[in-house]
TIMI-695597 format. One record per residue: residue in three letters; x, y, z of N, C-alpha, C in turn. Coordinates in Angstrom, 1 decimal. Example, Ala and Ser with C-alpha at 12.3 -4.5 7.8 and 13.67 -1.06 7.14 Angstrom:
<recs>
[ALA, [13.2, -5.7, 7.8], [12.3, -4.5, 7.8], [13.2, -3.3, 7.8]]
[SER, [12.8, -2.2, 7.1], [13.7, -1.1, 7.1], [12.9, 0.0, 7.9]]
</recs>
This chain:
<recs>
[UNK, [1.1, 5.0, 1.9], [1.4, 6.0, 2.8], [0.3, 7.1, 2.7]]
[UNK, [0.4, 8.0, 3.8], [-0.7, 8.8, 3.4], [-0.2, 10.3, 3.8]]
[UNK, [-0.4, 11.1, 2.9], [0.0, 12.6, 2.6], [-1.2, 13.4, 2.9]]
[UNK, [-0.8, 14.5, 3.8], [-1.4, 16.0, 3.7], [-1.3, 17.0, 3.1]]
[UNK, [-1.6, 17.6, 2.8], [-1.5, 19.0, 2.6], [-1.8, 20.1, 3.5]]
[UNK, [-1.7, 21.2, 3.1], [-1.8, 22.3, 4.2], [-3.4, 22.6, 4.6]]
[UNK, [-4.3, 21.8, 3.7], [-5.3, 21.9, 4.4], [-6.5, 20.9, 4.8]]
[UNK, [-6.0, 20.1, 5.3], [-6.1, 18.6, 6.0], [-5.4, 18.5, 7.7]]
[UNK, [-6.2, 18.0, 8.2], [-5.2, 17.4, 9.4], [-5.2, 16.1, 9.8]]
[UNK, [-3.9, 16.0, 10.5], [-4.6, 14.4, 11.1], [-5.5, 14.4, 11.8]]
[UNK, [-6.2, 13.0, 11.7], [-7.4, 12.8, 12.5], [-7.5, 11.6, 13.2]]
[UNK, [-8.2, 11.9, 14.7], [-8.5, 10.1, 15.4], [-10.3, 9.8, 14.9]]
[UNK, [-10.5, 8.6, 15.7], [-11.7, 8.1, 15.1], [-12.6, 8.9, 15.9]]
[UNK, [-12.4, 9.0, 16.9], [-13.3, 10.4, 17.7], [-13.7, 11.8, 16.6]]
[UNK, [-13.0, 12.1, 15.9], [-12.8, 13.1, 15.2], [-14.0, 13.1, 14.1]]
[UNK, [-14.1, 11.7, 13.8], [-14.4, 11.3, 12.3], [-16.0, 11.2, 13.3]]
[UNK, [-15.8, 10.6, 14.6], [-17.2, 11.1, 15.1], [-18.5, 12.0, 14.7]]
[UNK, [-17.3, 13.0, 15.1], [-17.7, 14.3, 15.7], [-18.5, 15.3, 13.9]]
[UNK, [-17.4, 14.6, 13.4], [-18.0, 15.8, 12.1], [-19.8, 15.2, 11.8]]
[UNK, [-20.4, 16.4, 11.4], [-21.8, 16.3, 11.5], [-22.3, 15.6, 10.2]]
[UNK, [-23.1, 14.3, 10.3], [-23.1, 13.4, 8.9], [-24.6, 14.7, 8.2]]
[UNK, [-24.3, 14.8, 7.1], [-25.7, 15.9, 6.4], [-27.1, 14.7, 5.9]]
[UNK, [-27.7, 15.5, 5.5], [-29.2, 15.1, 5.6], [-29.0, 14.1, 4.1]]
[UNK, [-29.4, 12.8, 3.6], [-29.7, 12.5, 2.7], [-31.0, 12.9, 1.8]]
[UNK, [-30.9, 12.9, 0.8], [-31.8, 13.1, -0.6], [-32.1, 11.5, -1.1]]
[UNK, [-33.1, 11.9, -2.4], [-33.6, 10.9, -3.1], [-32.7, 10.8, -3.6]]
[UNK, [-31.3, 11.9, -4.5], [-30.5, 11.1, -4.9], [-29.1, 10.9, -4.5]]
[UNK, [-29.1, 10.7, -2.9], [-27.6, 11.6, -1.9], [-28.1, 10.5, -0.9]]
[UNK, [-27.2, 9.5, -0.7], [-27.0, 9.2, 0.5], [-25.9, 9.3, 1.1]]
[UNK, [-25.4, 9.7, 2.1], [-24.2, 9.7, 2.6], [-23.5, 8.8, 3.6]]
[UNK, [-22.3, 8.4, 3.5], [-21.9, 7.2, 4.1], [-20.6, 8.0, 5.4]]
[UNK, [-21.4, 7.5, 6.5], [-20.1, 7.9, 7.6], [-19.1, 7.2, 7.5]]
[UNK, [-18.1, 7.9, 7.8], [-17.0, 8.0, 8.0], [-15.9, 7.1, 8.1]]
[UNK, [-16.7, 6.6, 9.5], [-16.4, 5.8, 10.0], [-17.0, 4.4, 10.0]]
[UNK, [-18.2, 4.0, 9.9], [-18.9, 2.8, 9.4], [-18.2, 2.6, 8.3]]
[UNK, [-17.8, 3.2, 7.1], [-17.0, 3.3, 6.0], [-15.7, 2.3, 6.4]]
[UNK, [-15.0, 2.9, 7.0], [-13.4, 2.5, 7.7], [-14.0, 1.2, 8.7]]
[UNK, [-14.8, 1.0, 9.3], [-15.1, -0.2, 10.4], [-15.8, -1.3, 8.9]]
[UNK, [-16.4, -1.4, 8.0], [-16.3, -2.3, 6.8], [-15.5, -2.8, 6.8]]
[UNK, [-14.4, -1.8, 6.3], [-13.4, -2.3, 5.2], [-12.1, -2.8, 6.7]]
[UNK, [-12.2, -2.9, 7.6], [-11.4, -3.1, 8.3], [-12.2, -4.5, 8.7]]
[UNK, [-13.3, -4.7, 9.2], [-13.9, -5.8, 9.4], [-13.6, -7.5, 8.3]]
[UNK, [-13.0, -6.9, 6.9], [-13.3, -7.8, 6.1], [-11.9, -7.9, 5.9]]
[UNK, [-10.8, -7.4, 6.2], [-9.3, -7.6, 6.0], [-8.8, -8.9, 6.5]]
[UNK, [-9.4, -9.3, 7.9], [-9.6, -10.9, 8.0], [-9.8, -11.8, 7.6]]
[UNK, [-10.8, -11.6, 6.4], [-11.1, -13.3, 5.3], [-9.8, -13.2, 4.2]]
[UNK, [-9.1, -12.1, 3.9], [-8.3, -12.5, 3.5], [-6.4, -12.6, 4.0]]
[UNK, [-7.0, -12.9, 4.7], [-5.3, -13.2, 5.4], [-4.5, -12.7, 6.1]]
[UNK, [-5.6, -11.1, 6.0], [-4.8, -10.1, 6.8], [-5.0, -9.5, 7.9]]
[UNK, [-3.9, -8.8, 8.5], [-4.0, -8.3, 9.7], [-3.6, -6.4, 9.8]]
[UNK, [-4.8, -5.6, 10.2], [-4.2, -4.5, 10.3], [-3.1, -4.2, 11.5]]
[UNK, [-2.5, -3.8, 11.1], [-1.1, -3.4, 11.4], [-1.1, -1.6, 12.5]]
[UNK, [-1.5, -0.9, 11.5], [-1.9, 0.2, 12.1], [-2.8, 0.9, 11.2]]
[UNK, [-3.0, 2.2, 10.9], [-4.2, 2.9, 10.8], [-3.5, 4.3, 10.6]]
[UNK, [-3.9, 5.5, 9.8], [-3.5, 6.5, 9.7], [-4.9, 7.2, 9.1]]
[UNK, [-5.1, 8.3, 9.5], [-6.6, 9.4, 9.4], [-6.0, 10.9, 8.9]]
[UNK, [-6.8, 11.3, 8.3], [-6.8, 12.6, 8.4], [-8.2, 13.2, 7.3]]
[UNK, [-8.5, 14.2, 7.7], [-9.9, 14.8, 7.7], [-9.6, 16.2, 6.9]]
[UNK, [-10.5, 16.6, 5.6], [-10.1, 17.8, 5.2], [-11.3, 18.6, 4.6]]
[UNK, [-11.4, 19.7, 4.5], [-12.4, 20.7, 4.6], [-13.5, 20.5, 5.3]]
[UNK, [-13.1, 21.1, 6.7], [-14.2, 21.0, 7.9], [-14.2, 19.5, 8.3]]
[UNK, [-13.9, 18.4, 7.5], [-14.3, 17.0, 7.9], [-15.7, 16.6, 7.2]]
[UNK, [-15.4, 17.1, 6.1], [-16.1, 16.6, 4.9], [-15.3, 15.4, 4.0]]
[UNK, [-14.2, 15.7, 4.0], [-13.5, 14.4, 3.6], [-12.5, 13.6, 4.3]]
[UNK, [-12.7, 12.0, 4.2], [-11.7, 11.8, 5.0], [-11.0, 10.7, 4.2]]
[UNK, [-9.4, 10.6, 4.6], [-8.7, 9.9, 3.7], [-8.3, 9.1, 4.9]]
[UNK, [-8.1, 7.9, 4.8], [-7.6, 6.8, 5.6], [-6.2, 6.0, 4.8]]
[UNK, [-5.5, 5.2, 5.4], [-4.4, 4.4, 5.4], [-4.2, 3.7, 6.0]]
[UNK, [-4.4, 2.1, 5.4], [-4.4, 1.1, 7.1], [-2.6, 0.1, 6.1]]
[UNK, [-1.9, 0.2, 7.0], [-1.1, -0.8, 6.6], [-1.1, -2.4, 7.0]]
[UNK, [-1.3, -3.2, 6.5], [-1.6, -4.8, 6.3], [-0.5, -5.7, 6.7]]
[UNK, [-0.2, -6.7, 7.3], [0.6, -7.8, 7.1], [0.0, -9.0, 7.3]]
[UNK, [0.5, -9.9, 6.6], [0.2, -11.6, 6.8], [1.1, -12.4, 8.3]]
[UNK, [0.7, -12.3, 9.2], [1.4, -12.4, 10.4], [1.0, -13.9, 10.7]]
[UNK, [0.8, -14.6, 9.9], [0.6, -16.3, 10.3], [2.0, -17.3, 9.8]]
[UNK, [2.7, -17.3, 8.6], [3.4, -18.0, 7.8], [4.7, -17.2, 7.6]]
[UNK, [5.2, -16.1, 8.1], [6.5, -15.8, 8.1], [7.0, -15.2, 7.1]]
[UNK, [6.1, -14.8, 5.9], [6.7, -14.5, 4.9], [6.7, -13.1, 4.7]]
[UNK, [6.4, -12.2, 5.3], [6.4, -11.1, 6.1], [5.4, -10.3, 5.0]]
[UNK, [4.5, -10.7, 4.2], [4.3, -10.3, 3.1], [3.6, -9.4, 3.6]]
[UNK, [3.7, -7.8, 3.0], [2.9, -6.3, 3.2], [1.9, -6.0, 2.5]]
[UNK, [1.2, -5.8, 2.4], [0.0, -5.0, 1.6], [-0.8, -3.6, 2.7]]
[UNK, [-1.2, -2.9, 1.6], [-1.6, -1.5, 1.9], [-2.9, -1.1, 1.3]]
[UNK, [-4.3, -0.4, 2.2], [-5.5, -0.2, 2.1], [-5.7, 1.8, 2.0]]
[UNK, [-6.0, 2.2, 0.5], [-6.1, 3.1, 1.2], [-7.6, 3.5, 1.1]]
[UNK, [-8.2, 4.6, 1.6], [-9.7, 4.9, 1.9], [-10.2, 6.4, 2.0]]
[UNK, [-10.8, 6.3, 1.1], [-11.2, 8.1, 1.0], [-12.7, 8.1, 0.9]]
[UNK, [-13.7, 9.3, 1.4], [-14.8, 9.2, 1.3], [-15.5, 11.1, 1.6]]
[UNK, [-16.3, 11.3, 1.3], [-16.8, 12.5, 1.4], [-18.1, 12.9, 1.7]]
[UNK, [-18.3, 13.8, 2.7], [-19.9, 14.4, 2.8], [-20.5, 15.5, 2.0]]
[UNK, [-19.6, 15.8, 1.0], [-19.8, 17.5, 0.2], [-20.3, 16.7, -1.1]]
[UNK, [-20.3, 15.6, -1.1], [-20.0, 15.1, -2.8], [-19.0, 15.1, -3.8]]
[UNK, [-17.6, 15.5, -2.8], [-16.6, 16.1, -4.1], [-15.8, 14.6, -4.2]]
[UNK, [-16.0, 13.7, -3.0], [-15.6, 12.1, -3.8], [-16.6, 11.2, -3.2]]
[UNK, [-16.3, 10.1, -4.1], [-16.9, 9.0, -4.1], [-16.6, 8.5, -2.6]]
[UNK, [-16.9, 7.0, -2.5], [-16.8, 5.9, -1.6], [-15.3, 5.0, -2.4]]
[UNK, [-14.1, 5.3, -2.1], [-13.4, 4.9, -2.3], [-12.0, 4.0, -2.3]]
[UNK, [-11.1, 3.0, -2.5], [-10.7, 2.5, -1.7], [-9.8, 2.0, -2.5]]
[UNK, [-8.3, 2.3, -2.9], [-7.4, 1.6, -3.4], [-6.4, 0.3, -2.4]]
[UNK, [-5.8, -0.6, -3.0], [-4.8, -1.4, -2.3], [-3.6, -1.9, -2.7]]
[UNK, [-2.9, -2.6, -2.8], [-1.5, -3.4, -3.2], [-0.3, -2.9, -2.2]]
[UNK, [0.6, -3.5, -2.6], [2.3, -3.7, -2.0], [2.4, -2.0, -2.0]]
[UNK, [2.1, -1.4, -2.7], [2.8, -0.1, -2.3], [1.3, 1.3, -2.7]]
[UNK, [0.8, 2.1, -2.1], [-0.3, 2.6, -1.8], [-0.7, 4.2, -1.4]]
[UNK, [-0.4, 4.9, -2.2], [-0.3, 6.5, -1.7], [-1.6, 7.2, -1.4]]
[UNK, [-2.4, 7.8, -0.3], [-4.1, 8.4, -0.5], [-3.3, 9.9, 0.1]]
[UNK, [-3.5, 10.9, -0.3], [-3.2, 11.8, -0.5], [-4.8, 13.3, -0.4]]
[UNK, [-4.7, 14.5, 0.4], [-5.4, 15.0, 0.4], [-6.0, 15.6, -0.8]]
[UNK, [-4.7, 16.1, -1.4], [-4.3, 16.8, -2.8], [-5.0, 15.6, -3.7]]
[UNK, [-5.6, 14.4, -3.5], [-6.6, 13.7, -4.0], [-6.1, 12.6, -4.9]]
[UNK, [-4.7, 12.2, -5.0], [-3.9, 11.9, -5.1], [-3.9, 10.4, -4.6]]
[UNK, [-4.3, 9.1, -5.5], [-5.0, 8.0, -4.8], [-4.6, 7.2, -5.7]]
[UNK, [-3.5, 6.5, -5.3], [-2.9, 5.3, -6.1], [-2.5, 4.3, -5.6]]
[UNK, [-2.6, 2.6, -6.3], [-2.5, 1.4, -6.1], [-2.9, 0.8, -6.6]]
[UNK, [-2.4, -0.4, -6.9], [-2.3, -1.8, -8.3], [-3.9, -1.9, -8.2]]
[UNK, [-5.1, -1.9, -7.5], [-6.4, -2.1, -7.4], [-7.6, -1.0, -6.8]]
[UNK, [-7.9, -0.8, -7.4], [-9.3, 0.2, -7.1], [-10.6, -0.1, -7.0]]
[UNK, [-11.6, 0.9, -6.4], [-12.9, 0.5, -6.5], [-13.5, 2.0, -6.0]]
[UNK, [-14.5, 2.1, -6.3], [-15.2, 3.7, -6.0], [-16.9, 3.4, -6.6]]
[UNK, [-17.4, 3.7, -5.6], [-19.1, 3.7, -5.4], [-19.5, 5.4, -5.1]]
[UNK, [-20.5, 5.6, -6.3], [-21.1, 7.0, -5.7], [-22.1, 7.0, -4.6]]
[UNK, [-22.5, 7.8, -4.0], [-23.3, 7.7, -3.1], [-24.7, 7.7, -3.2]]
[UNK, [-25.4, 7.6, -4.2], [-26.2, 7.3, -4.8], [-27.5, 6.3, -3.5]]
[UNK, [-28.2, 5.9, -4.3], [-29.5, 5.3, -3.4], [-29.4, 4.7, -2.3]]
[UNK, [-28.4, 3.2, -3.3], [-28.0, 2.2, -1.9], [-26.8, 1.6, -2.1]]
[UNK, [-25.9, 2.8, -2.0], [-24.6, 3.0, -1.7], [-24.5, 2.1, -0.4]]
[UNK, [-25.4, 2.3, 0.5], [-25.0, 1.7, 2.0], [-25.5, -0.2, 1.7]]
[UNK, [-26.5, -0.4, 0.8], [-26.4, -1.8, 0.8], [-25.5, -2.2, -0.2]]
[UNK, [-25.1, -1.4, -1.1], [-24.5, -2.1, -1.9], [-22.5, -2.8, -1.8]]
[UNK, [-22.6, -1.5, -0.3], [-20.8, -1.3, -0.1], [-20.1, -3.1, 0.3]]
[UNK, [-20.9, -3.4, 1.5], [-20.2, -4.8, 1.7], [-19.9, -5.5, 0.7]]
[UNK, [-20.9, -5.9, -0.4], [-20.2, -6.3, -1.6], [-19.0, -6.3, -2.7]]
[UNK, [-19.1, -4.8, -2.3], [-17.7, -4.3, -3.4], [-17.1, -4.1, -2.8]]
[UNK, [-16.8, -3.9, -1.5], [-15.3, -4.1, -0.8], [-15.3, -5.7, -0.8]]
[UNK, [-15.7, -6.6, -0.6], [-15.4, -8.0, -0.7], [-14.9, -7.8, -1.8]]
[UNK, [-15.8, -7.4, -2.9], [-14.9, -8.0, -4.2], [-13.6, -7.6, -4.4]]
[UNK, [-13.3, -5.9, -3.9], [-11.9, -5.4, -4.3], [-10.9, -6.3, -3.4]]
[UNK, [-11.4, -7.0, -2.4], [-10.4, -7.1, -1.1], [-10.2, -8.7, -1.6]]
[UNK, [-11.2, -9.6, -2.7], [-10.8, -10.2, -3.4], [-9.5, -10.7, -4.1]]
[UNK, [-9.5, -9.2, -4.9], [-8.6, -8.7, -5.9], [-7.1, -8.5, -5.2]]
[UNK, [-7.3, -8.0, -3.9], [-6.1, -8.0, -2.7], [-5.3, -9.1, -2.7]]
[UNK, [-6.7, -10.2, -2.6], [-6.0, -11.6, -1.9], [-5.3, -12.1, -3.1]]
[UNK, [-5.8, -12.0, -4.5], [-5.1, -12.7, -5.5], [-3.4, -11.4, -5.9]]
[UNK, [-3.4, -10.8, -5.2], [-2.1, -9.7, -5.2], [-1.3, -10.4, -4.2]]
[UNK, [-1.5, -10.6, -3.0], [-1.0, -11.0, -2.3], [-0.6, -12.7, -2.3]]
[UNK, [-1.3, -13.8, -2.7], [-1.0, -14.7, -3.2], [0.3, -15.0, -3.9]]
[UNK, [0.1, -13.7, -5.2], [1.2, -13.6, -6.3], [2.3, -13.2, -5.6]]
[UNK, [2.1, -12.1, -4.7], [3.6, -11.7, -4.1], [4.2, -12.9, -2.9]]
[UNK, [3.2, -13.6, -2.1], [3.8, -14.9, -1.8], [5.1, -15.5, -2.5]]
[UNK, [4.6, -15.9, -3.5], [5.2, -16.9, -4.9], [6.3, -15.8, -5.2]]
[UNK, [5.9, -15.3, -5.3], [7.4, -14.4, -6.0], [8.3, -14.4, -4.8]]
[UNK, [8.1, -14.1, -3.5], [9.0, -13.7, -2.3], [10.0, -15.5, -2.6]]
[UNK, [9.3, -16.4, -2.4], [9.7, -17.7, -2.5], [10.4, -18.0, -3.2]]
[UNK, [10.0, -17.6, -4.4], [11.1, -17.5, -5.5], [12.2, -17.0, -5.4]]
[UNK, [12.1, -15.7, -4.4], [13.1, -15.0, -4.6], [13.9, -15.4, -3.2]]
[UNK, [13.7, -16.2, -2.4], [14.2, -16.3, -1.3], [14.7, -17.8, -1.3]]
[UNK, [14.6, -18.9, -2.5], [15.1, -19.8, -2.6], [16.3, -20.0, -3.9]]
[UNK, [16.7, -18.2, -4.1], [17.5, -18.4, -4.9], [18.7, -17.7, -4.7]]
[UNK, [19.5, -18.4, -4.3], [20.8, -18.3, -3.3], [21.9, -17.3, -4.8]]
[UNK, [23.1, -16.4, -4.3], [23.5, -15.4, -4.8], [24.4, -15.3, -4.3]]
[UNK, [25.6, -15.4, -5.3], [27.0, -14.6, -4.9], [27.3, -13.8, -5.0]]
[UNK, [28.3, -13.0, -4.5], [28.6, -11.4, -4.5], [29.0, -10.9, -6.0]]
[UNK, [29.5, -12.0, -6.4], [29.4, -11.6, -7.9], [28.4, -11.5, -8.5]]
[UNK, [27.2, -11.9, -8.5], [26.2, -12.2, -8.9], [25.0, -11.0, -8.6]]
[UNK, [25.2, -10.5, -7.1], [24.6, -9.5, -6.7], [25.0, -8.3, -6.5]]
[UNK, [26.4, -8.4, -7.4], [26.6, -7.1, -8.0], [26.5, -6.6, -9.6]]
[UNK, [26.0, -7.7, -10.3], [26.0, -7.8, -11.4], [23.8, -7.8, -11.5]]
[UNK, [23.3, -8.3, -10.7], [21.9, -7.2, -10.5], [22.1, -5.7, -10.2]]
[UNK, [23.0, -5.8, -9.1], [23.0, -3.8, -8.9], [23.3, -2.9, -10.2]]
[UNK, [24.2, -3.7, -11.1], [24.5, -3.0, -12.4], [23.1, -2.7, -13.2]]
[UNK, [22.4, -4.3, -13.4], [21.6, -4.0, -14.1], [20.2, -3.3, -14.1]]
[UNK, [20.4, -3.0, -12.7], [19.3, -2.0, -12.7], [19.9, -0.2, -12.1]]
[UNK, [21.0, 0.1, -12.9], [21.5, 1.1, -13.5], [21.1, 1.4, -15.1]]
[UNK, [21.6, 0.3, -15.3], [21.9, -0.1, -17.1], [20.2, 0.3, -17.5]]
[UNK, [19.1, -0.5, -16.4], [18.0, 0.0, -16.7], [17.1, 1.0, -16.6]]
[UNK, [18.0, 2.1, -16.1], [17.5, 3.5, -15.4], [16.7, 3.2, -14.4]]
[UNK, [16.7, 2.3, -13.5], [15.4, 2.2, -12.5], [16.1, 2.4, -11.3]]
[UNK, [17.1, 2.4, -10.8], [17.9, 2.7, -9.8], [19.5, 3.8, -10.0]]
[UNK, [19.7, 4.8, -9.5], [20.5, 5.8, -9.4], [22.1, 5.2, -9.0]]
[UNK, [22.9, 5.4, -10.2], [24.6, 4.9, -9.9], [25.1, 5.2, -8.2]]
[UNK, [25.0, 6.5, -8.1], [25.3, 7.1, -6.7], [24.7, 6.4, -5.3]]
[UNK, [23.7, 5.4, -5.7], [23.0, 5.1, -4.8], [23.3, 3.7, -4.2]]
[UNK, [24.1, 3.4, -5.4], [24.6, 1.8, -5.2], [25.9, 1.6, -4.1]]
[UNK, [26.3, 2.4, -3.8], [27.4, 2.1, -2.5], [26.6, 1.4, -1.5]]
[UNK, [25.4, 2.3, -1.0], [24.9, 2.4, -0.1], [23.8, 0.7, 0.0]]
[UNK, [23.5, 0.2, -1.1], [22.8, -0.9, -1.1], [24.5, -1.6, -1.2]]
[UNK, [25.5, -1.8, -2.0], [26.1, -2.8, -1.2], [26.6, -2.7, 0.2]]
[UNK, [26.2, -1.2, 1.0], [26.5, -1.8, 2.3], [25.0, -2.7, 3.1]]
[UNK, [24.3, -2.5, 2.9], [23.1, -3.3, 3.1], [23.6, -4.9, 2.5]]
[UNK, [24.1, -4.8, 1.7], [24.3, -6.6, 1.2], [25.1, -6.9, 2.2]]
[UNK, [26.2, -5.9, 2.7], [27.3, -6.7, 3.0], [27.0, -6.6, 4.6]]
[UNK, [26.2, -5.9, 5.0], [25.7, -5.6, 6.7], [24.3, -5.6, 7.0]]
[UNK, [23.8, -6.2, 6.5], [21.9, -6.1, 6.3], [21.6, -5.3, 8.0]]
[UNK, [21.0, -5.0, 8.1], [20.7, -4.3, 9.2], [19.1, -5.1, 10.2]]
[UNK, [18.7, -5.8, 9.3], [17.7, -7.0, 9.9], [18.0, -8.0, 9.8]]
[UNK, [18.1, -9.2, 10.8], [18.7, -10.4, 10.8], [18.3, -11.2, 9.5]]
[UNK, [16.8, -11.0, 9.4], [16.3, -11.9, 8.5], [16.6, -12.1, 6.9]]
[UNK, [17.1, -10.3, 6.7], [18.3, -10.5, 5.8], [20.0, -10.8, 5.2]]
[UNK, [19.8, -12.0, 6.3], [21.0, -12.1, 6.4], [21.6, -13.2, 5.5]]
[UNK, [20.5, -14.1, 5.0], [20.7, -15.4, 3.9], [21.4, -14.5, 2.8]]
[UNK, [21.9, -15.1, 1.9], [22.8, -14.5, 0.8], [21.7, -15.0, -0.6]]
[UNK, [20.8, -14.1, -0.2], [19.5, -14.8, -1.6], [18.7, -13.6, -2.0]]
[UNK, [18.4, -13.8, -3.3], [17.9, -12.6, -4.1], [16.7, -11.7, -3.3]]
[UNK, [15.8, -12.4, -2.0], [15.8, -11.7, -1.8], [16.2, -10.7, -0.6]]
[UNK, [16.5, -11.0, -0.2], [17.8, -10.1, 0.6], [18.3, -9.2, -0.1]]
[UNK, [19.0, -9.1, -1.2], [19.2, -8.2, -2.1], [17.9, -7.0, -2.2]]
[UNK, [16.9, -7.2, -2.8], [16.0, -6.5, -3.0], [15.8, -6.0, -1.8]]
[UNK, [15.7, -6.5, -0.8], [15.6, -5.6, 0.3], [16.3, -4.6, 0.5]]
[UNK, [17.7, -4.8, 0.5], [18.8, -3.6, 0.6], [18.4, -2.7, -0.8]]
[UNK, [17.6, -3.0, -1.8], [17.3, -2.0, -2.3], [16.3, -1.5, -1.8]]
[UNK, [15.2, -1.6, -1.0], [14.4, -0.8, -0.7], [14.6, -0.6, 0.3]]
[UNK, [15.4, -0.8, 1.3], [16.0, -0.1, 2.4], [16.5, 1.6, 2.4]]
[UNK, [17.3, 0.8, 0.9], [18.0, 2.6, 0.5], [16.8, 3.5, -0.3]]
[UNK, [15.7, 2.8, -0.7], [14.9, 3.2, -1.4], [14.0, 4.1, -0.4]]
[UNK, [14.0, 3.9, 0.8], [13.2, 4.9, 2.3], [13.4, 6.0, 1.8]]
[UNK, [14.7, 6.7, 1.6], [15.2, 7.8, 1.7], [15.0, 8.7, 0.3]]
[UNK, [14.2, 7.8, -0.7], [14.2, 8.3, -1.7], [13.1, 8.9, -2.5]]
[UNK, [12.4, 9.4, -0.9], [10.8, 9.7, -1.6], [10.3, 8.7, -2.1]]
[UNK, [8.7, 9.9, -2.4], [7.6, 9.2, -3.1], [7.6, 8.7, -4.1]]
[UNK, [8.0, 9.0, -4.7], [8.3, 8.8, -6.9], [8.6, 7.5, -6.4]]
[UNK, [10.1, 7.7, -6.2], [11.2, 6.4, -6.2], [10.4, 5.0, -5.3]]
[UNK, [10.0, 5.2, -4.3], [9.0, 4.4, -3.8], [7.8, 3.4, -4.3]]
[UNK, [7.1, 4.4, -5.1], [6.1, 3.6, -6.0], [6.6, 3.1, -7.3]]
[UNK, [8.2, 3.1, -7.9], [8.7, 2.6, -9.0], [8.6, 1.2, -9.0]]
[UNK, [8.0, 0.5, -9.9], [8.5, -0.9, -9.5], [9.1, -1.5, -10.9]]
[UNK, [10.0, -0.2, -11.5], [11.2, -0.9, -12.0], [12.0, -2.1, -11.6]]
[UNK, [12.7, -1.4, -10.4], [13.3, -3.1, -9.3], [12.6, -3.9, -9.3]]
[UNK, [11.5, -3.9, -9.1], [11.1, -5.4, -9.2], [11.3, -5.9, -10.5]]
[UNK, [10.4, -5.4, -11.4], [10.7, -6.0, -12.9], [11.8, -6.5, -13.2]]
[UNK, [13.1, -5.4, -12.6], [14.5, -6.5, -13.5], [15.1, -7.5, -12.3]]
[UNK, [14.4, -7.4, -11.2], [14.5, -8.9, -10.4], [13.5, -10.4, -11.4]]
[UNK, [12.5, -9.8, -11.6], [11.5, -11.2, -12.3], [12.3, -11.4, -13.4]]
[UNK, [13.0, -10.3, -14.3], [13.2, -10.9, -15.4], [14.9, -11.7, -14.9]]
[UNK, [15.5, -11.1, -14.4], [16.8, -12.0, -13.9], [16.5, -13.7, -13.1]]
[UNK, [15.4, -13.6, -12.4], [15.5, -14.3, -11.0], [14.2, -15.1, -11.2]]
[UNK, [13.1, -14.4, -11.4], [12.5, -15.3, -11.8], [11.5, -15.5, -12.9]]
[UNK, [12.1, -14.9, -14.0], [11.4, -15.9, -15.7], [12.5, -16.9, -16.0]]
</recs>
């Protein structure tokens, strides 16, 4: 997701236009904005993915800009998500930057987290060297995405009784990673899934109704991936 603060705005690609790129040095090259964001969106196709949508915003004067592209695998059904995020600067105060994974925060307050990273200073040949290292981080993507394949599979070929899927809700109480108060609300999700596609009675369907109820629960709670852990250690080790 991507967060503002009070001194940031949203931005379109027109915007990112418009801000004025500064003069390079022998030891300052500066990378637009937007050639930046048209890379790394260019190369989201070799691995599997499809941007989804796109989120901008621009801060001090539009010296910096933080991006968020949200990802899906829209070929094979497995509805699998991943998240790009993208930060870059004309002042020098950041790098050429670009985190990814299943869950993905870029934040103005500078605030830039995800299971994979990569950051280039802008240095000589920043601009030839960029295609490379976003291949490679977007690499690192595909083998994230792969793994969360396999795991969805796992978890979607392992069928669950109500006894069973209330005896996960416990244990991720028992493990502090999900709030007692919260659990009514994910068995009405079990017992009414609100997307058809959760309708199989299999672990994961479950996990969904936890992160259904997990929307409402903020940032923190969002990026935990407690739940998942005591799903792999129940479901699948």
């Amino acid at each position: 997701m991507l967060l503002t603060d009070k001194n940031a705005r949203q931005a379109t690609r027109q915007d990112l236009i418009e801000v004025p790129l500064p003069s390079g040095t022998s030891s300052y090259t500066p990378v637009p904005h937007l050639d930046f964001l048209e890379q790394v969106r260019s190369q989201v196709p070799s691995i599997g993915l499809t941007v989804q949508f796109e989120q901008l915003s621009l801060a001090r004067d539009g010296d910096q800009l933080f991006a968020y592209l949200s990802c899906t695998n829209g070929t094979d059904g497995h509805g699998v998500n991943m998240a790009i995020g993208l930060r870059n600067s004309y002042d020098r105060s950041l790098s050429c930057g670009l985190v990814a994974g299943a869950q993905v925060i870029v934040c103005s307050n500078l605030w830039f987290i995800g299971e994979v990273a990569m950051n280039r200073r802008h240095t000589r040949y920043v601009l030839e060297d960029l295609p490379d290292r976003i291949e490679d981080m977007l690499g690192e993507v595909l083998v994230l995405k792969d793994r969360q394949l396999e795991e969805i599979d796992g978890l979607k070929a392992h069928d669950l009784t109500d006894l069973q899927a209330h005896d996960l809700m416990i244990r991720t109480v028992r493990h502090g990673v999900f709030p007692a108060s919260k659990i009514p609300r994910v068995i009405g999700e079990w017992d009414d899934p609100q997307h058809e596609e959760f309708a199989p009675r299999t672990a994961w369907s479950l996990l969904n109704a936890f992160t259904e109820v997990n929307k409402t629960r903020g940032v923190a709670a969002q990026l935990d991936t407690g739940l998942h852990r005591v799903f792999q250690q129940a479901i699948l080790n």
